[in-house]
C-alpha positions in Angstrom: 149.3 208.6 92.8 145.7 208.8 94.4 144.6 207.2 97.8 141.6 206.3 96.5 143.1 204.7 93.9 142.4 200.3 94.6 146.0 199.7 93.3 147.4 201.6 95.9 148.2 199.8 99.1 147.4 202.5 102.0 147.9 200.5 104.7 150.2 197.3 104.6 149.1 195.7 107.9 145.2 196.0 107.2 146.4 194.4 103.8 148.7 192.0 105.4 146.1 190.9 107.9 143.4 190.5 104.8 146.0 188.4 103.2 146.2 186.2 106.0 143.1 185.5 106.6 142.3 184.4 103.7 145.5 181.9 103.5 144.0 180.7 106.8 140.5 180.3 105.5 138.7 176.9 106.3 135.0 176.4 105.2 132.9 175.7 108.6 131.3 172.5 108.8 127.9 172.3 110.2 127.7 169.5 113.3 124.5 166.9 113.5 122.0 168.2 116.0 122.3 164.4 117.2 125.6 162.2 117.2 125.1 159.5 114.1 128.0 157.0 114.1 126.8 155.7 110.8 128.2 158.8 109.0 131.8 160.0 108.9 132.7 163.6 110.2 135.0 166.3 108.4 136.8 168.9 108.9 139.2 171.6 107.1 142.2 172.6 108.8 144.0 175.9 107.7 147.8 174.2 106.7 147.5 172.9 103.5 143.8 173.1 103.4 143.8 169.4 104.4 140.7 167.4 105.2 140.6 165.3 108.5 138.5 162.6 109.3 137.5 163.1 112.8 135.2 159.8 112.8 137.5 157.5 114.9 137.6 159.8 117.5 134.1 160.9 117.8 133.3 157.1 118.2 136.1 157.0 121.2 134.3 159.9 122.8 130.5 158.4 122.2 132.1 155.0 123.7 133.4 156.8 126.9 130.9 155.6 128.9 129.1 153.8 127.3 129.9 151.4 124.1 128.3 151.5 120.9 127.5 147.3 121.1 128.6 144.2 122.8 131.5 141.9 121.9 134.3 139.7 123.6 134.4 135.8 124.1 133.1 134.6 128.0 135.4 131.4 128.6 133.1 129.7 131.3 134.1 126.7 133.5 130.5 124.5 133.0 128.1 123.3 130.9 125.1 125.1 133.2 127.3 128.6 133.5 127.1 128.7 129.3 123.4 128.0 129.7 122.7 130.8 132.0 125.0 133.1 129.6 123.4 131.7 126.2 119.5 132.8 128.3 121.0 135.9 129.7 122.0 137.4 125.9 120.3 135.3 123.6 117.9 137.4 121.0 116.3 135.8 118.0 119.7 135.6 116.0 121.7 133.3 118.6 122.9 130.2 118.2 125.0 127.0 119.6 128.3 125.5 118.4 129.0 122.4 118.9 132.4 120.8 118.0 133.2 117.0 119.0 136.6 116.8 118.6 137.7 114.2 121.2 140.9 115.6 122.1 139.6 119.5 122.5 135.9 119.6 123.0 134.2 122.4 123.0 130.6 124.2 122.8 130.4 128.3 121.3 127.3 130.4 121.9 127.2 133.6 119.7 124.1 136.0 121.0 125.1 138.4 118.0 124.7 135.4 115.5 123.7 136.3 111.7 119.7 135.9 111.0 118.4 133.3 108.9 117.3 133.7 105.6 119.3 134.4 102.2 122.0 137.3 102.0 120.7 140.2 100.5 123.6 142.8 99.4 120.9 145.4 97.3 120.6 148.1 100.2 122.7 150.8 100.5 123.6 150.2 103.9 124.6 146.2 103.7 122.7 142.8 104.3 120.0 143.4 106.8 120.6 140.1 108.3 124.5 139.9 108.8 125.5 140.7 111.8 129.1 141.2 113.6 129.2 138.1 116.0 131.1 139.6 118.2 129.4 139.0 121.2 130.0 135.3 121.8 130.6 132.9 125.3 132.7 129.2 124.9 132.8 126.4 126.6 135.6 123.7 126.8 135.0 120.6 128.1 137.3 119.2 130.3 138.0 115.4 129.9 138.4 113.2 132.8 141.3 112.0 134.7 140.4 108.6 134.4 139.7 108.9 130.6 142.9 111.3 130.2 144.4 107.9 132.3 143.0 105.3 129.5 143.4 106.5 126.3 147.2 107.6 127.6 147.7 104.0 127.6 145.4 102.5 125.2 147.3 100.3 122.5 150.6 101.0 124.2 153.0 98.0 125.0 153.7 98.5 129.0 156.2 96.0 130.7 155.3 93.7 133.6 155.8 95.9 135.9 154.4 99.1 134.6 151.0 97.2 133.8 151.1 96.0 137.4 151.6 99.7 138.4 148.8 100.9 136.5 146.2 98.9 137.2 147.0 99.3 140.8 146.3 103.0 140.5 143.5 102.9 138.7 141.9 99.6 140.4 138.6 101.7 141.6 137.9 101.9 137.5 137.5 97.9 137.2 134.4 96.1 137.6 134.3 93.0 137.8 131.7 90.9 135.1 128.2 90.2 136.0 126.9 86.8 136.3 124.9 87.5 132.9 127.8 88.6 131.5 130.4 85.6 132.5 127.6 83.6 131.0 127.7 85.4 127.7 124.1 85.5 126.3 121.9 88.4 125.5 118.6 87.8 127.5 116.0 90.1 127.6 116.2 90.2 131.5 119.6 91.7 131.2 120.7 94.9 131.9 121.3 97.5 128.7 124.7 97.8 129.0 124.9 94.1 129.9 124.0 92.9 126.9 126.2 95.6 124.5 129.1 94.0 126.4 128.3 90.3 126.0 127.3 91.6 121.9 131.1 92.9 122.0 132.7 90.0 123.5 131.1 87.8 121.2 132.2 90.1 118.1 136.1 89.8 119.0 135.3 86.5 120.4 136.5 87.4 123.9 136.1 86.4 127.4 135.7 88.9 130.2 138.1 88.4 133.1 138.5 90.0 136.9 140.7 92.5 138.9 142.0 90.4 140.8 142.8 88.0 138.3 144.2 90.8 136.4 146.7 91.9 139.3 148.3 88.1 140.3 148.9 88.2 136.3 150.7 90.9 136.5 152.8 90.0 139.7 153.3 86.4 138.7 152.9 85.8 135.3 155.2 83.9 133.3 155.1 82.3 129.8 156.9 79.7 128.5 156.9 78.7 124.7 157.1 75.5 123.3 158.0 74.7 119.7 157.1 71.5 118.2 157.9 70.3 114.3 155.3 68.9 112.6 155.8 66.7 109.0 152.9 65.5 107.4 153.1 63.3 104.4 150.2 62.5 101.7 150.1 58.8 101.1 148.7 59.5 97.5 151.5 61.9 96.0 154.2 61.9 98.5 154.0 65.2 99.1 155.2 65.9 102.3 154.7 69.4 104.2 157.0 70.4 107.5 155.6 73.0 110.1 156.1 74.3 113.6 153.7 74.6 115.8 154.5 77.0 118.5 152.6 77.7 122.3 152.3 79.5 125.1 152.6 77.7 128.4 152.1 78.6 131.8 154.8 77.4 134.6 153.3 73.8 135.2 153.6 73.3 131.4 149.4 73.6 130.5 148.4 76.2 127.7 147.8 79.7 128.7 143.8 80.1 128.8 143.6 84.1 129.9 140.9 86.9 130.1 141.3 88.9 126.6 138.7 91.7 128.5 138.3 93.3 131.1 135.4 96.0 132.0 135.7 99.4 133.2 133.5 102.5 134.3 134.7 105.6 134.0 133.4 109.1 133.1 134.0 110.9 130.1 133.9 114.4 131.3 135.1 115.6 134.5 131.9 115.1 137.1 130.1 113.8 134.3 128.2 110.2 134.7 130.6 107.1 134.1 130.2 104.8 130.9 131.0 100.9 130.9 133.7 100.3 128.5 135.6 96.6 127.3 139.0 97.3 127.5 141.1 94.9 125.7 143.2 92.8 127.2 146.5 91.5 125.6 150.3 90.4 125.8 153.2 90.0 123.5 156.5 88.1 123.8 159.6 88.2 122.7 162.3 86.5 123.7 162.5 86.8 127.6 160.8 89.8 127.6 156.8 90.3 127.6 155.0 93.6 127.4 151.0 93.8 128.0 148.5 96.6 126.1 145.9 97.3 127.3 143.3 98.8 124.3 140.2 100.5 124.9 137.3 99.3 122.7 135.7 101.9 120.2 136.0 105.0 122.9 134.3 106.8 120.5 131.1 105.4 121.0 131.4 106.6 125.0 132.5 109.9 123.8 129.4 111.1 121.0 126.7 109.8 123.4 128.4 111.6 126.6 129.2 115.1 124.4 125.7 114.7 122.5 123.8 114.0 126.1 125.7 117.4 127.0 124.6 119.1 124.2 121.6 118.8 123.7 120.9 119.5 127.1 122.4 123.0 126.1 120.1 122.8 123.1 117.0 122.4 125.3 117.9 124.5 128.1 117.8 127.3 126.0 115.8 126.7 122.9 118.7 127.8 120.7 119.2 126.5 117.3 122.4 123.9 117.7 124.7 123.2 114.7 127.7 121.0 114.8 131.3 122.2 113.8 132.4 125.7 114.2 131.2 128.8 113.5 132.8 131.1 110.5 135.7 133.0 110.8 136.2 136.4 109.8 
């Protein structure tokens, strides 16, 4: 058999070695002069000849020290802390979210907001104007004490006592009517808020009463219920119709003639200015036992003009575009 003959195997390590590297081939992949992390980076590895996607951590290494964008949610304490955040990363995308929800208020700035306009999804690369709104700053607002105080006891029956208690505590809330509105009519030389009240007292045909009347009630107040039977007969058919007539009484045996109203001032928002509210004024008896409740009069109305004055403040402060309700989720 002839060395030179190409079937022969003359040397079985310089074969062996050939053989391997060959099993251990991988084709070289050429790097980008500069780092894009819009395209995805391969590899070959020699077991298996699998293919690696070394993407992920290319993108760890170019966010080392620095990242790639901005995201994560700022939760701020104020209204003017979101302000300075919304004018410190606000570009022409941002915008303001504003939801009113009485029991969980709460205003959202996104600076990586999506740009206006129609979605286009023709380019390779995606819609041109979505973005990732990632990069976004909230702010909850925090209800007062004294209106956490109110609407924890608005329409709820409290005994004697209780009421007593409560109004005791919260005594520095109570105002006592104006002249204007004991009289009860809407004059142009009357304050604003004046007049609303005296409009409300008239709707629910009420009568505005003071603190101090309002705390000798609730130390001293009794009620004692008469019941009389009535029979009344028409002369013409005979007809007769029987009915009792029931009252309330106070101790000396006159009927009860009590404040159904009573004002107070109190601030929506912790810090915030204080809005003059009617509170409702009322009492229930059964048997021996009576129970007051006390019911705030459309809250609502306190709590849109305090959260839009709020608001738009935000709106103006920074020239953002507001929308109210909540942004998308992903």
């Amino acid at each position: 058999m002839a060395y030179d003959d190409p079937d022969v195997m003359t040397n079985p390590a310089e074969t062996m070695r050939q053989v391997m590297e060959e099993f251990g081939h991988h084709k070289d992949i050429d790097l980008h002069e500069t780092l894009d992390l819009t395209r995805a980076d391969l590899v070959t590895v020699p077991k298996h000849r699998d293919i690696k996607d070394l993407t992920p951590q290319i993108r760890s290494a170019a966010e080392y020290l620095k990242p790639a964008r901005r995201k994560g949610t700022a939760r701020l304490e104020d209204l003017s802390s979101i302000i300075s955040w919304a004018n410190r990363f606000k570009g022409e995308t941002s915008a303001l979210f504003a939801e009113p929800d009485m029991a969980a208020p709460k205003l959202t700035c996104i600076a990586d907001y999506h740009a206006s306009g129609p979605a286009d999804q023709t380019t390779v690369t995606g819609d041109p104007t979505a973005r990732h709104c990632h990069h976004k700053a909230t702010y909850s607002f925090p209800l007062s004490d004294e209106w956490k105080a109110w609407m924890g006891v608005s329409g709820e029956p409290l005994e004697k006592d209780d009421m007593g208690e409560f109004i005791e505590i919260n005594a520095k809330d109570v105002m006592d009517p104006t002249p204007a509105i004991l009289k009860g009519e809407e004059l142009n030389d009357n304050q604003g808020w004046e007049n609303r009240l005296i409009r409300t007292a008239n709707q629910i045909e009420g009568k505005f009463g003071q603190l101090h009347s309002l705390l000798q009630m609730s130390k001293q107040f009794q009620v004692f219920e008469t019941s009389d039977l009535s029979v009344s007969t028409n002369r013409d058919t005979g007809e007769a119709e029987i009915s009792f007539v029931s009252e309330h009484k106070d101790a000396a045996g006159k009927p009860l003639n009590i404040p159904n109203l009573i004002i107070i001032a109190i601030p929506v928002f912790r810090g915030g200015a204080a809005y003059r509210m009617a509170v409702r004024f009322r009492y229930r008896k059964k048997g021996g036992k009576i129970c007051f409740i006390l019911s705030l009069y459309n809250p609502e109305k306190s709590f849109e003009a305090a959260f839009k004055e709020a608001v738009e403040q935000a709106e103006q402060d920074t020239q953002l575009p507001l929308f109210y309700g909540a942004p998308e989720t992903s």
